[in-house]
C-alpha positions in Angstrom: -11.7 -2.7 3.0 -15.8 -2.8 2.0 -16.4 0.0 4.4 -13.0 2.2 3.0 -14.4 2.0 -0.3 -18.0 2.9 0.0 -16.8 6.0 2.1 -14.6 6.8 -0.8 -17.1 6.2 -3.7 -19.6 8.3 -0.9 -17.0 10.8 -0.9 -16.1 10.9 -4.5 -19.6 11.2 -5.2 -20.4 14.3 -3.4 -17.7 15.9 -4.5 -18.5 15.5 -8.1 -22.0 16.5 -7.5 -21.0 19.7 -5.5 -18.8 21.1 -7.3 -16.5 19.3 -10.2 -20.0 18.6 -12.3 -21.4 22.3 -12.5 -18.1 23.2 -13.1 -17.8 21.1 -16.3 -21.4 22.2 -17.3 -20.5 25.8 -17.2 -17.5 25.3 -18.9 -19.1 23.5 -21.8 -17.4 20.0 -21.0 -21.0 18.0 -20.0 -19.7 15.5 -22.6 -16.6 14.4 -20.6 -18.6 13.9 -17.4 -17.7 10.2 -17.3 -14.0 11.4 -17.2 -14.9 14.3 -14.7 -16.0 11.4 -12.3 -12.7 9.8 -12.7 -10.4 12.8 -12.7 -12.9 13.8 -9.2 -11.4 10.6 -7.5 -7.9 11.5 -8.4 -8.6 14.6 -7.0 -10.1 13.2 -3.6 -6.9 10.7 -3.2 -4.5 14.3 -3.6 -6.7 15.7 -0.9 -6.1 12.8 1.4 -2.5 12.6 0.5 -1.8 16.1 1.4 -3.3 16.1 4.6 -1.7 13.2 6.0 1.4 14.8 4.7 0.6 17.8 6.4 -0.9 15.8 9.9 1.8 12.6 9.8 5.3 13.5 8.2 5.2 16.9 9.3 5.1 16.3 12.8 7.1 13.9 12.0 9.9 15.8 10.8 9.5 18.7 13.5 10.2 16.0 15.9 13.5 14.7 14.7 14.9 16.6 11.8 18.4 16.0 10.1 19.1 19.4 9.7 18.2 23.0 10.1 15.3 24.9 7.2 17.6 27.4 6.0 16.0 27.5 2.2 12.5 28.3 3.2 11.8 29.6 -1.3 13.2 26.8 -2.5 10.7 24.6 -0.4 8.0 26.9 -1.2 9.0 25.9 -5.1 8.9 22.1 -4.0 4.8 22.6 -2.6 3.9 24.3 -5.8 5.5 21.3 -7.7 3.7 18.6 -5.3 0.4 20.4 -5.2 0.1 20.4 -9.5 1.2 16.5 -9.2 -1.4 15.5 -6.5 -4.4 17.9 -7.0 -4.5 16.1 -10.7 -3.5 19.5 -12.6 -1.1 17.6 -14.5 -2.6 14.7 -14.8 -5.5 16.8 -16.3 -2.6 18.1 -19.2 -1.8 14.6 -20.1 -5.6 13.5 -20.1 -6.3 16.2 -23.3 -2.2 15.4 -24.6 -1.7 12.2 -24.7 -4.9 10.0 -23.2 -6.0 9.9 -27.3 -3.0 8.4 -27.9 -2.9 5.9 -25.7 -6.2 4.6 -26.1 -5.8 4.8 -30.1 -2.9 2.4 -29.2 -4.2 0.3 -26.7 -7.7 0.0 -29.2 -5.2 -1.1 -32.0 -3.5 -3.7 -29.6 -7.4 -5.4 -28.8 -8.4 -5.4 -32.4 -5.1 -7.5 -33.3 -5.5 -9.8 -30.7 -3.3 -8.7 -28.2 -4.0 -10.3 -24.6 -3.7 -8.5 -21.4 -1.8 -10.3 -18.7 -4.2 -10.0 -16.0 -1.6 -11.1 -12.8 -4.5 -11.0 -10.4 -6.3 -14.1 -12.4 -2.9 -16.3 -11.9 -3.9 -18.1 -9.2 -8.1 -17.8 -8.9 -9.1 -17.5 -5.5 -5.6 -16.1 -4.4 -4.0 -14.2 -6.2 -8.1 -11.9 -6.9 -8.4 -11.0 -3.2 -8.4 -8.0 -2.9 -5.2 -7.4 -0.4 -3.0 -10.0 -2.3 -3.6 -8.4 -5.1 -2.7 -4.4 -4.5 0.3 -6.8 -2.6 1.5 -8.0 -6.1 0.8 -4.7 -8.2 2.4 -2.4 -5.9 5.6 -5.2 -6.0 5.6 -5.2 -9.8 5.3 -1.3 -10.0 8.4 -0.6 -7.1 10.2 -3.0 -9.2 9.7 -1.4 -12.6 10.0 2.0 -10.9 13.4 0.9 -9.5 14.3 0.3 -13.3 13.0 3.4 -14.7 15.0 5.3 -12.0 18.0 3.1 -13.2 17.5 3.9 -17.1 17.4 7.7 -15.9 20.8 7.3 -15.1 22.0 4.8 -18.2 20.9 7.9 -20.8 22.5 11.2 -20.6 19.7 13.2 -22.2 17.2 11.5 -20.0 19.4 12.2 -16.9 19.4 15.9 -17.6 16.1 15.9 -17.0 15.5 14.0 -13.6 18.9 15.8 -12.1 16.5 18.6 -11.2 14.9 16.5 -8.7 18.5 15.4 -7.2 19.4 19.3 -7.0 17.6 20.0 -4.3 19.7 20.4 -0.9 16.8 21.0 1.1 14.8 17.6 1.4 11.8 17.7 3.1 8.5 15.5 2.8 7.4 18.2 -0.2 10.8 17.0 -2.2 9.3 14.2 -4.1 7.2 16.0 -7.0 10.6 18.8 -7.9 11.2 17.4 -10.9 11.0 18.4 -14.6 7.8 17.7 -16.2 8.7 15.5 -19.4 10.8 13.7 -16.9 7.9 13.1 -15.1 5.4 12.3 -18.5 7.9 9.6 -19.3 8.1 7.9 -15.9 4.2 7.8 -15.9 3.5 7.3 -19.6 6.2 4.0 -18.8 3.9 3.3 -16.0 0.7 3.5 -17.6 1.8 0.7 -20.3 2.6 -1.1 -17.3 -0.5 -0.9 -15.7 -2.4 -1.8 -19.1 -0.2 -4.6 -20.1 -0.7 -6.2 -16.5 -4.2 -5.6 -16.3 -4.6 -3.3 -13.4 -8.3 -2.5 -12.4 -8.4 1.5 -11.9 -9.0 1.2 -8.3 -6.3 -1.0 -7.8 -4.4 1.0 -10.3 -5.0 4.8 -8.0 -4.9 2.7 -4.6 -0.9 1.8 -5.5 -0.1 4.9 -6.9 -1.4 6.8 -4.3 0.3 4.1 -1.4 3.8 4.8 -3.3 3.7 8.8 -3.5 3.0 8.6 -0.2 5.4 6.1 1.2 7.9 8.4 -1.8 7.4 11.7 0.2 8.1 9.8 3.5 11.4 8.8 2.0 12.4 12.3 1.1 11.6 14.1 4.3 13.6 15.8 6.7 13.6 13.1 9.4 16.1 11.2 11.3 14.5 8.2 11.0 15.9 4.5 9.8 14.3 1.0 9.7 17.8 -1.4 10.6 19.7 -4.1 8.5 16.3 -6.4 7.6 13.9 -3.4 7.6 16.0 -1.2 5.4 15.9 -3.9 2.3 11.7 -4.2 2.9 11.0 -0.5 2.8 14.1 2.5 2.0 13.6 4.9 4.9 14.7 8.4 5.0 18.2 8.0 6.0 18.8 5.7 3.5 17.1 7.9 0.5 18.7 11.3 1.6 22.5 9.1 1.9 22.0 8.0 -1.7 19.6 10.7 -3.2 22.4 13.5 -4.3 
């Protein structure tokens, strides 16, 4: 895990260097640069993300699709959606939206005393490795996902929204990010209480969200593919999420 991370931090670094810093220099934004370091890492992780979509589930789904690609636009509409969700476009609108909020609330919430539940300090010496705890975070954030996903449904209003990602007919690993966008800033503003509240380091906190949009682009792609009775209740595999997704 030592050696992933120093690659990444090596990678993140020249990247930043190279090209996002005299970018924000020219733009007249050398006073975020701080932020510019962070938002370059989200950036890096889409990168990665994309190309093993591109090198792993695309194969993947040449090999052993479920059906024909007979809407090749509406696809093309999917990419577009995925590409603003994982090259940090839209998490770059929320950072100059709604980032002031949160850390005016979460500043408020340390002033009055509030605690953060930090689950990785539960069990010292167990619970802090590194492995055990991504293990636990990425457990609590599936479950409170699972949750959100349920409340979608319980609220009619909020259910409007997401049913733009359920009307897509043509599911293939791009699927995941169709959705309407303040469908999506509630899902993540939920998650980012979450992550506070629990006490989420921000590596551990971009390491599980960038395991589960993976693993959720897996689940929507075009692939005939299914993990049997025990597997199936450890990890949903794409013929379960396309039986229950519409």
């Amino acid at each position: 895990m030592d050696w992933l991370e120093s690659a990444f931090s090596t990678a993140q670094q020249w990247l930043f260097e190279g090209a996002v810093q005299p970018l924000m220099f020219m733009l007249g934004l050398g006073n975020l640069l701080e932020d510019g370091f962070a938002a370059t890492g989200w950036l890096l992780v889409g990168c990665i993300q994309i190309a093993l979509m591109l090198a792993v589930i695309g194969p993947l789904q040449r090999w052993r699709p479920v059906e024909p690609v007979t809407d090749r636009p509406a696809i093309r509409i999917d990419i577009l959606y995925t590409l603003i969700h994982r090259l940090g476009l839209f998490r770059l609108a929320m950072f100059f939206t709604l980032e002031p909020v949160f850390d005016g609330l979460f500043g408020a919430l340390r002033v009055a005393g509030v605690p953060t539940l930090h689950l990785d300090a539960l069990w010292p010496g167990v619970t802090d490795v590194a492995l055990v705890s991504f293990v636990i975070y990425l457990v609590v954030f599936d479950f409170a996902d699972y949750w959100i996903h349920r409340g979608q449904h319980g609220f009619n209003w909020w259910w409007s929204l997401h049913s733009l990602h359920h009307s897509q007919r043509q599911m293939t690993l791009w699927s995941d990010n169709r959705n309407h966008l303040l469908d999506d800033v509630l899902r993540d503003s939920l998650l980012v209480l979450l992550a506070q509240a629990i006490g989420v380091p921000p590596g551990q906190f971009v390491a599980v969200v960038a395991f589960t949009q993976l693993s959720e682009s897996f689940q929507h792609a075009n692939l005939r593919l299914w993990f049997g009775r025990v597997g199936e209740r450890l990890w949903i595999s794409p013929r379960f999420h396309r039986r229950h997704h519409a």
